[in-house]
C-alpha positions in Angstrom: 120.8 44.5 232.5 121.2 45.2 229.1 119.4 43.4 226.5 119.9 42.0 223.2 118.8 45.7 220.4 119.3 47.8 223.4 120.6 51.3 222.6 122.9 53.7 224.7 123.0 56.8 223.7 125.8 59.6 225.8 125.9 62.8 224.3 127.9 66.1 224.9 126.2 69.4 226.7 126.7 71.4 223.6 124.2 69.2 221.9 121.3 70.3 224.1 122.8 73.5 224.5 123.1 74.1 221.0 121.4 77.0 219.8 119.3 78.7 217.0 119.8 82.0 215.8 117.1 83.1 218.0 119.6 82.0 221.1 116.8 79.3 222.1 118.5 76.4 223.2 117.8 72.9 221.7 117.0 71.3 225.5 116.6 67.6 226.3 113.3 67.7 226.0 113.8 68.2 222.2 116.6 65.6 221.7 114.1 62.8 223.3 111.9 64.0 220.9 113.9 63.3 218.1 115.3 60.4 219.9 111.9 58.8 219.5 110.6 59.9 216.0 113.8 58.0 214.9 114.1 54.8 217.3 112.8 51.8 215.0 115.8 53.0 212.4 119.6 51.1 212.4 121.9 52.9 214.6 123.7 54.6 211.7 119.9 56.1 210.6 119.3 56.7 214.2 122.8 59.1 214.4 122.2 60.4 211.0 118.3 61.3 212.1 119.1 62.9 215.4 122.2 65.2 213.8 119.6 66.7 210.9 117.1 67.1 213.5 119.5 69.2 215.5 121.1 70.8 212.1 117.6 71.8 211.0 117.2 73.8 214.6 120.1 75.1 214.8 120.2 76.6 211.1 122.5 78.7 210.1 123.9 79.8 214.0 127.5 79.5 214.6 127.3 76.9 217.8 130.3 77.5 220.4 130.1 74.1 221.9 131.0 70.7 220.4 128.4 68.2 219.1 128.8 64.9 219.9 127.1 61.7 220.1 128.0 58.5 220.6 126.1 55.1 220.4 126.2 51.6 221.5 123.8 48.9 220.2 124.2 45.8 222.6 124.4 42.9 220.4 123.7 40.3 223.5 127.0 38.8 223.0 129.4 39.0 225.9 133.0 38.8 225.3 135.3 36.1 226.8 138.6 36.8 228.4 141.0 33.8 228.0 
């Protein structure tokens, strides 16, 4: 059950599998990292938080996968069909 503030998060593979110029991979373990150093923020901070986290890894490597994230912030209200 979803609560009112709670947060989904889905990402593509290319974000954990994005790489630095070293050919280390970013991981999941890195993008709950960043997930958690940024949680208290609105979810447009959040996005914007987690995207320079994984810019600032990646650097300057060319990545060959997409990046994408997408977020839902449950408001608590529940829509009506009529």
């Amino acid at each position: 059950m979803l609560k009112p503030g709670d947060l989904i998060i889905a990402f593509s593979d290319g974000v954990t599998e994005a790489f630095d110029v070293a050919g280390e991979e970013y991981t999941d373990e890195r993008l709950l990292a960043s997930i958690e150093r940024h949680r208290g923020k609105e979810t447009q901070a959040l996005l914007d938080g987690l995207l320079a986290d994984i810019k600032t890894f990646t650097g300057e490597a060319t990545q060959n996968d997409d990046l994408t994230l997408v977020m839902v912030r449950f408001d608590g209200r529940v829509p009506t069909l009529s």
